[in-house]
Structure formats: structure tokens, C-alpha cells
C-alpha positions as CSV (number, residue, x, y, z in Angstrom):
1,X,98.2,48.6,123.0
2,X,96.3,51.2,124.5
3,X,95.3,54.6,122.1
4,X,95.2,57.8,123.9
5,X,91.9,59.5,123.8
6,X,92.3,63.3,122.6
7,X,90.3,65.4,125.0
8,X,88.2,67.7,123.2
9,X,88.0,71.2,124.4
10,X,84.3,71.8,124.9
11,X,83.0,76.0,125.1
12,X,81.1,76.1,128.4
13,X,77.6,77.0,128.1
14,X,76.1,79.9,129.9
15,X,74.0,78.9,132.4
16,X,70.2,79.5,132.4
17,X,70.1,81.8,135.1
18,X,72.4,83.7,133.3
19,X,71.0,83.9,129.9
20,X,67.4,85.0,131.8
21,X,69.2,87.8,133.6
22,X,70.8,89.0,130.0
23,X,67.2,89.0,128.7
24,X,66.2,90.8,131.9
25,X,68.1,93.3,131.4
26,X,68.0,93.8,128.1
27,X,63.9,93.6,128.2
28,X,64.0,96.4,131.0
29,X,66.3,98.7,129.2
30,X,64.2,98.3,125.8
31,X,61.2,99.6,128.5
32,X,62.8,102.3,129.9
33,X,65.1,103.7,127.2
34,X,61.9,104.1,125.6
35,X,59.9,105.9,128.9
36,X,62.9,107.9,129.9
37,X,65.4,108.2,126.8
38,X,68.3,107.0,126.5
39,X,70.4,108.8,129.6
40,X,68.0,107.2,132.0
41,X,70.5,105.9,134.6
42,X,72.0,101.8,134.2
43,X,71.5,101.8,138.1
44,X,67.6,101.6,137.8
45,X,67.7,99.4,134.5
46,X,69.6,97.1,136.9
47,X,66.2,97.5,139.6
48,X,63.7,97.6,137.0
49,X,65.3,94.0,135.8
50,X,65.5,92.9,139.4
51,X,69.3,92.1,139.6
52,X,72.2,93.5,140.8
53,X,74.6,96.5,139.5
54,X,77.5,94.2,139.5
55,X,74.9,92.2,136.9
56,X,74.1,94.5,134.3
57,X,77.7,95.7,134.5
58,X,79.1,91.5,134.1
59,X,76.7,91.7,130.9
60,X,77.0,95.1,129.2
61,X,80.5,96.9,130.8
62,X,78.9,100.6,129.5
63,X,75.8,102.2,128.0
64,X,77.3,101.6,124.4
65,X,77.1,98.2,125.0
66,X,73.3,97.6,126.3
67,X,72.2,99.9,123.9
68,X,73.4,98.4,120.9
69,X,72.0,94.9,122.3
70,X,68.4,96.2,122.7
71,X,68.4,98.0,119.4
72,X,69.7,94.4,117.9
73,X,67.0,92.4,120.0
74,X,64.1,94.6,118.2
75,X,65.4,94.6,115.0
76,X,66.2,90.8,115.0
77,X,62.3,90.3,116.8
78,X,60.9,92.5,113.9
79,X,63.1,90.6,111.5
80,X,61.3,87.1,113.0
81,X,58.2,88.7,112.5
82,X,58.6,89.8,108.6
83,X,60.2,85.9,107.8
84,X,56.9,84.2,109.6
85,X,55.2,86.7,107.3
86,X,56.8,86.1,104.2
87,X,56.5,82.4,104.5
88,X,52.8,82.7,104.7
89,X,50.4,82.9,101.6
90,X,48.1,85.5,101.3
91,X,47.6,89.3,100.6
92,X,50.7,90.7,100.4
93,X,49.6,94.2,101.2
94,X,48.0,93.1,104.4
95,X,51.3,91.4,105.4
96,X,52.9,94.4,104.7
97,X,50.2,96.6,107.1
98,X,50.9,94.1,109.8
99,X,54.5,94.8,109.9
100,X,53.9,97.8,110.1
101,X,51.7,97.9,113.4
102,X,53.9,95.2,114.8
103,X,57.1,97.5,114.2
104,X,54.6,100.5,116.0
105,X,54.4,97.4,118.9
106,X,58.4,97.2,119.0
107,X,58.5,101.2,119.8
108,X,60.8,101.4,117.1
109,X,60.8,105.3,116.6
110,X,61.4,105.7,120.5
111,X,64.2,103.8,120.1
112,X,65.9,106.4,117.7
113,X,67.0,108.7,120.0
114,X,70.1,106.2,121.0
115,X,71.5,106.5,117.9
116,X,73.8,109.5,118.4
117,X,77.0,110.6,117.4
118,X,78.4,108.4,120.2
119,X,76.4,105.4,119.2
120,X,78.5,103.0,116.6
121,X,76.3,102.3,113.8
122,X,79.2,100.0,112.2
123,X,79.3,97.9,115.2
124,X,79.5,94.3,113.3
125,X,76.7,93.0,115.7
126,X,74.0,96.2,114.7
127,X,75.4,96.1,110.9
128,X,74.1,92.1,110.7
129,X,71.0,92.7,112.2
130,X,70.3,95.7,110.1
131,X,71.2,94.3,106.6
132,X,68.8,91.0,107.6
133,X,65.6,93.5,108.5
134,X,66.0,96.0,105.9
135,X,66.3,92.7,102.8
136,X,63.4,91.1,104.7
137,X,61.7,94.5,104.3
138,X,62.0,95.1,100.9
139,X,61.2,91.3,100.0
140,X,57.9,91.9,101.7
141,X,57.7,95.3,100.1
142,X,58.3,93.7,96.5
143,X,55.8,91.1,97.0
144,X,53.4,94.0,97.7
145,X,54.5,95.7,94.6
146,X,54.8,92.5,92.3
147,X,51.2,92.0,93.3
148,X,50.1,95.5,92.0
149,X,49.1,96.2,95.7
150,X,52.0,98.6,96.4
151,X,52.2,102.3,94.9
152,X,55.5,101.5,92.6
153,X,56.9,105.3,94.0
154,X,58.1,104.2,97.7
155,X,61.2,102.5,99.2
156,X,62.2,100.9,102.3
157,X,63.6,104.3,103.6
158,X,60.0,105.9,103.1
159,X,58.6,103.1,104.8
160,X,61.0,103.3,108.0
161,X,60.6,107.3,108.2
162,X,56.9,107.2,108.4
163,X,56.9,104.2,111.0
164,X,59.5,106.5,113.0
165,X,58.1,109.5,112.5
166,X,54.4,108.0,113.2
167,X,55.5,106.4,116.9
168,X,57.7,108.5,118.3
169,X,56.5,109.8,121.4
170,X,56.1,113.8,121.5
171,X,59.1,115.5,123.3
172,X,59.3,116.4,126.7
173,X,55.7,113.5,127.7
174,X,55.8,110.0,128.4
175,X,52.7,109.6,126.5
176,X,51.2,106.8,128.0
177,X,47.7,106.6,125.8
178,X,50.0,107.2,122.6
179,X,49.5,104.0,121.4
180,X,46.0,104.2,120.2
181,X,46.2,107.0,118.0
182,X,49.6,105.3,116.9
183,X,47.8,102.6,115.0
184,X,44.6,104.7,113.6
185,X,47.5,107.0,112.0
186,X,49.6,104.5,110.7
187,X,46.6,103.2,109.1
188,X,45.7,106.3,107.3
189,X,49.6,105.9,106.2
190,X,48.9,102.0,104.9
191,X,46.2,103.7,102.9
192,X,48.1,106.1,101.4
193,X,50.5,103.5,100.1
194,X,48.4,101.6,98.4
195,X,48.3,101.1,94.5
196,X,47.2,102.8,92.7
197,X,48.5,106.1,93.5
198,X,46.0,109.2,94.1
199,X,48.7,111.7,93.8
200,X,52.3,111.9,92.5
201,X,55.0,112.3,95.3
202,X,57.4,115.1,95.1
203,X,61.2,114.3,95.3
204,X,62.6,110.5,95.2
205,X,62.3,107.6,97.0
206,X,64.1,107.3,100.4
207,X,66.3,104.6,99.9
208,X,68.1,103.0,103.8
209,X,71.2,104.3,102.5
210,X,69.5,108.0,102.1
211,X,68.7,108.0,105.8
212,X,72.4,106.6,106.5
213,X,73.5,109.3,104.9
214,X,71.4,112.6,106.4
């Protein structure tokens, strides 16, 4: 007696060519949201990434949509960074300052901008990647701290306003030779934070949910 087989519904892969033209255009947009802002048109995103309108728009069906995947990408690609980090052994305070020039790398504080009124900061996709990079954050923070390293008066939120603050490009320039007084100031910054203090810091710490909230 013969058993039928049960065919087993299998979720089509997407193909290579079309995963590399998702990371073309997301990798063009991260470039240019950050030279132009974030109205720069989708049409030349679409040119700068080498591929067609129809493209970009079979990818990300509005702005909305490709700019909540290129804030995702850098946070998840800082978020690699910290856990590589973290699982190495060492100074803690220098692991600390090199997350700190690697976020300046990622253009974080050019990035900012996009998140407007319009933008959805409880998308389920942007919430995910921002609870995994702001933990990984303060675990590297607390290792600084455990270590006696880290003045015991700042939080994640202090940390993230300073890196934004520190590299976002001045209004109304491109700023192309920004980036190296970016890293000689965020230096001075690192220095500032380390233990122990030099000065006592007026008001509280900024906490993430403080900078949620203003």
C-alpha cells in the first residue's frame, strides 16, 4: 500500500539580485538622507543605487518605509559593533570610546532629522532595533562604570545627545571635511566622561526614555 507524501509548503527565498538591490538602496539612501536630508527626492536614491524607480518603489512603496529601514540598518550595524565589543576582554573604557567614534562613522546625528512628527517611532521593526542598541549600550556603559572607569553621573541618554549633537552636520552646509574635527571633539567628550569626575553636573541624568519624551 502506497502512503501519500504531504507536500510541504516551502516560503520562496528572495533571490540574490534582489536582496543586493534592497541593500543598494538602502546603502544609497543612508548616503544621501545624510548629504541632502531627508526630502531629497526617492527618484535620485533610485540613480544613486543604480536601479530602476519601479525598484525602489517594489522595495519601500513610500519615504516612511525606506526611512525607517535605513534608520534600522544603522542601528542594528551599531548594535553588531557594541556585541563584538562586549564579547572582547579588555578596557572597558576604551571599548566604550570606540563606540563612540564608530557611531560618529554611522552619521548617526545626520540621521535625526528623519524622525519627525510624520516618522513612526512605534513601528515594531524601529522599536526592536532600538531596545537591542540602547541594552547593548548601557551593558557597555556598566562595564565602564563597574570598572571605576566611568563617571557614575551619566546615562545612555547623555551619551546619545552628545554623539548627536557632536556629528550633526551644521545647517544649511554639506560639510564635507566635518569628519575630522568630528572625532578630535568627541574625544575631548570621552575625556570628560571619564572617572573620576572633575566637576559635578547640573540637573539629572538623560535617561532614552527622557529624550522619548522631549
Amino acid at each position: 500500500m502506497e502512503t501519500a507524501t504531504v507536500a510541504q509548503r516551502k516560503v520562496p527565498r528572495p533571490r540574490a539580485d534582489a536582496l543586493r538591490n534592497r541593500e543598494r538602496i538602502v546603502a544609497a539612501g543612508r548616503e544621501m538622507f545624510v548629504e541632502f536630508g531627508a526630502e531629497v527626492p526617492l527618484d535620485e536614491i533610485a540613480r544613486r543605487a543604480g536601479i530602476g524607480n519601479a525598484t525602489l518603489y517594489r522595495n519601500f512603496p513610500d519615504r516612511a518605509a525606506l526611512q525607517r529601514e535605513v534608520v534600522c540598518s544603522v542601528m542594528d550595524r551599531v548594535s553588531e559593533q557594541v556585541e563584538q565589543m562586549l564579547a572582547e576582554t579588555g578596557d572597558a573604557f576604551e571599548a566604550l570610546a570606540r563606540f563612540v567614534h564608530a557611531s560618529a562613522d554611522e552619521r548617526i546625528g545626520a540621521l535625526c532629522p528623519m524622525l519627525s512628527e510624520a516618522f513612526d517611532a512605534n513601528h515594531p521593526d524601529l522599536v526592536a532595533s532600538r531596545e537591542r542598541v540602547e541594552e547593548l549600550i548601557e551593558t557597555l556603559m556598566g562595564r565602564a562604570r563597574t570598572a571605576g572607569q566611568l563617571r557614575p553621573d551619566v546615562a545612555v541618554g547623555d551619551l546619545m545627545i552628545a554623539i548627536t549633537q557632536l556629528t550633526r552636520p551644521l545647517p544649511g552646509t554639506a560639510c564635507p571635511n566635518m569628519d575630522r574635527f568630528v572625532h578630535r571633539h568627541l574625544q575631548l567628550f570621552l575625556d570628560g566622561l571619564r572617572a573620576p569626575a572633575r566637576s559635578e553636573l547640573p540637573g539629572a541624568a538623560a535617561t532614552m526614555e527622557d529624550l522619548r519624551r522631549a
